[in-house]
C-alpha positions in Angstrom: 7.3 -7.1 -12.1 4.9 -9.4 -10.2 6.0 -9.7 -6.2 3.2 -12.5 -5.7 1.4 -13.8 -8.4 -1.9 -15.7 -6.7 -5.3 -14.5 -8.0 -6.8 -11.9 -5.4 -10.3 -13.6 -5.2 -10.5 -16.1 -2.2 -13.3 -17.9 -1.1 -15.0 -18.5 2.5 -11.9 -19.6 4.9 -9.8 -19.5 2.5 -6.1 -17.1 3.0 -6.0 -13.1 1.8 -4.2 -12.7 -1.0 -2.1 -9.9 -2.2 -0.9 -9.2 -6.1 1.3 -6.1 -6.4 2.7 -5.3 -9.7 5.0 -2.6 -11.5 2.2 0.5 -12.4 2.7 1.6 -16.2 3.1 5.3 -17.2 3.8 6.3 -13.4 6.2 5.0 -10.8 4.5 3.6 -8.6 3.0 -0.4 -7.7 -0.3 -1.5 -7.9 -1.8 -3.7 -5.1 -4.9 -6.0 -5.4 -6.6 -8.2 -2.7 -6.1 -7.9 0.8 -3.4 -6.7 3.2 -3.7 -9.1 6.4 -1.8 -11.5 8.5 -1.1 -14.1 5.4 0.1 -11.1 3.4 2.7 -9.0 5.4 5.7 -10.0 3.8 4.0 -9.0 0.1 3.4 -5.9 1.5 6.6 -4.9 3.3 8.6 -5.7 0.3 6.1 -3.6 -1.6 7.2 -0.4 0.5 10.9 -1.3 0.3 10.3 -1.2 -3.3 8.3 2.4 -2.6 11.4 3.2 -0.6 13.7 2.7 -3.0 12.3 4.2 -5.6 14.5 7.3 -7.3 11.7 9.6 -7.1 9.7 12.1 -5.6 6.3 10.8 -5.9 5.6 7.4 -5.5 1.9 6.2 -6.5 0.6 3.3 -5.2 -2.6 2.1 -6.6 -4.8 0.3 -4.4 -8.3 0.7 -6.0 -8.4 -3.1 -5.6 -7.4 -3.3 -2.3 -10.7 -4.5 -0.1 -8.9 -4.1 2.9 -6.0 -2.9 5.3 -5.5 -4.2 8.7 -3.7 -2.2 11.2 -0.4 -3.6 10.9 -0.3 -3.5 7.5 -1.1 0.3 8.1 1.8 0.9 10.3 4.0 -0.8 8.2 2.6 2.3 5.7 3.2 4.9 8.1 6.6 3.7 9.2 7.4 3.3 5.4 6.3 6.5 5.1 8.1 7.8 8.1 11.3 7.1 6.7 11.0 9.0 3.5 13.5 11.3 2.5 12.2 15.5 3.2 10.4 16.0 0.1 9.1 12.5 -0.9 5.9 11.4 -1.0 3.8 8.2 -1.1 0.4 9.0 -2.9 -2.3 6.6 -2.0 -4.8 6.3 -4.7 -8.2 5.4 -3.9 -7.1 3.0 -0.8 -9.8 1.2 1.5 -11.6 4.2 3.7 -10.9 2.1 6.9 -7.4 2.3 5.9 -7.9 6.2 5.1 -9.6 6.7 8.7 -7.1 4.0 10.4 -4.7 6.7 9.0 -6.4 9.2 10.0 -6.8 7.8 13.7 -3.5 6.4 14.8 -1.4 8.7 12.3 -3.0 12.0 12.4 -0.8 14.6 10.0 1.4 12.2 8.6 3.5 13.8 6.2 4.7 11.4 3.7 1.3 10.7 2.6 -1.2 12.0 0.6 -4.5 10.5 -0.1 -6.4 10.7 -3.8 -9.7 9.8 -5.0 -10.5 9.7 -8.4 
């Protein structure tokens, strides 16, 4: 299932983009582009998915996420604030600035857990 189906490249002035799709052989989404101000709303219905989910682990893949801007990283760590005792959002190979953005404003967030390859 494609949330947003624009191309993640953007040129010089031109708006972020977000694509976030269904991941295969895990449950989980798969984000590429950007998380910003133009993006939000692709995002946020991206972690109600996450939220949703039936399931204990939820992987989302964002090796193709150039960057995370510090709302979009609340919105994770409320998202992730609201899981269920046991649950867990795996980030896997996210933006470092969003890894130390985490780390700064969120310190010992459980909910999360960060993977690299």
């Amino acid at each position: 299932m494609h949330l947003h189906q624009r191309p993640p490249q953007r040129s010089a002035g031109a708006a972020p983009r977000l694509t976030v799709s269904t991941l295969r052989g895990h449950s989980g989404l798969r984000a590429v582009g950007e998380v910003g101000h133009g993006t939000h709303e692709i995002w946020e219905r991206a972690l109600e998915q996450a939220l949703g989910a039936r399931t204990d682990v939820y992987r989302l893949e964002m090796s193709e996420v150039t960057f995370v801007d510090v709302a979009g990283a609340d919105a994770l760590a409320s998202a992730a604030r609201r899981l269920e005792e046991g649950r867990l959002l795996q980030l896997h190979r996210p933006p470092s600035t969003l890894s130390r953005t985490l780390d700064m404003f969120w310190p010992g967030l459980s909910g999360i857990e960060v993977t690299q390859p």
